[in-house]
C-alpha positions in Angstrom: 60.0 -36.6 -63.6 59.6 -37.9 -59.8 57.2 -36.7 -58.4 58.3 -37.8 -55.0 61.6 -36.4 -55.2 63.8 -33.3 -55.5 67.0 -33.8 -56.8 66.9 -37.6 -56.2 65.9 -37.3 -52.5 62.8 -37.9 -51.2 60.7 -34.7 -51.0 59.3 -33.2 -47.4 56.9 -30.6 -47.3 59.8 -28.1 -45.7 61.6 -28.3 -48.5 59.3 -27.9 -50.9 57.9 -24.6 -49.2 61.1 -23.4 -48.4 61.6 -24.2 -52.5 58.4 -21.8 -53.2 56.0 -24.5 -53.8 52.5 -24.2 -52.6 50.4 -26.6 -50.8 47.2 -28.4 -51.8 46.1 -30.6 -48.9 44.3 -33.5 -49.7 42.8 -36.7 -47.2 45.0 -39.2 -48.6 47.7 -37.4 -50.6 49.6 -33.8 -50.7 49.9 -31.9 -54.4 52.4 -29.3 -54.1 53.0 -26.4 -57.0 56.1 -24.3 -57.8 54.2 -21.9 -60.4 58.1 -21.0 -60.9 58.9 -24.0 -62.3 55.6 -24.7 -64.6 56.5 -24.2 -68.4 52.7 -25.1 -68.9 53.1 -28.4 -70.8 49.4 -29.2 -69.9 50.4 -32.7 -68.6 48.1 -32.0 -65.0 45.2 -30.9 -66.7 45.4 -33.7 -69.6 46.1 -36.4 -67.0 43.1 -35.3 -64.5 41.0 -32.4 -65.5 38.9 -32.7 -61.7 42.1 -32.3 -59.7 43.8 -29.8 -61.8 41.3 -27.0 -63.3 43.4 -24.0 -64.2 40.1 -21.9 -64.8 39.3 -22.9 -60.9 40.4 -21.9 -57.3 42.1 -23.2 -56.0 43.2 -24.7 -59.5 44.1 -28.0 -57.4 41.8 -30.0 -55.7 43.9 -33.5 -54.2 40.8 -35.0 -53.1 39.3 -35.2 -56.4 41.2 -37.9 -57.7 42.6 -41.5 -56.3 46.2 -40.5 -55.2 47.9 -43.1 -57.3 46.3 -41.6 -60.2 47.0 -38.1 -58.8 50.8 -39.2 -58.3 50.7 -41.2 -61.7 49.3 -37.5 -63.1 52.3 -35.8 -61.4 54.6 -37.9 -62.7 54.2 -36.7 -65.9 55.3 -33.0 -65.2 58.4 -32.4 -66.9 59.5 -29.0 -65.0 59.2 -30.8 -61.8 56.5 -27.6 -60.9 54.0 -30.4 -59.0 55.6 -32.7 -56.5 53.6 -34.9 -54.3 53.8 -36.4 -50.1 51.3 -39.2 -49.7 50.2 -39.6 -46.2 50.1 -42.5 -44.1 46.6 -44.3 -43.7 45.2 -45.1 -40.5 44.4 -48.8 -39.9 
């Protein structure tokens, strides 16, 4: 699954909310979680136990993580219940 994209667009965070996802804000990348979608595969935790904690709240923490790792980790959902926006650094 794409983590960047809904239905082979690019994702923006109006879509996703208006999809029922929730919003995890991070400094240099966005998680976003439709607990709708999730048929628990475990993927999240397995791939980065310090961003996603499901015993924790809020269970996602963005900032815990590199956000190519965090995407890479998103990737691997296969519901499509975690989505990601990375944000534009500053230079």
């Amino acid at each position: 699954m794409d983590g960047h994209l809904l239905a082979g667009t690019p994702v923006t965070e109006d879509t996703l909310l208006a999809g029922g996802y929730r919003k995890y804000i991070g400094e240099t990348i966005d998680v976003y979680y439709n607990k709708e979608l999730c048929i628990h595969s475990g993927n999240c935790v397995k791939g980065n136990a310090a961003v996603f904690e499901v015993g924790r709240r809020p269970w996602v923490i963005p900032d815990n993580g590199e956000a190519p790792q965090v995407a890479q980790v998103i990737n691997t959902c296969p519901s499509g219940a975690l989505k990601f926006i990375k944000k534009e650094q500053a230079e």
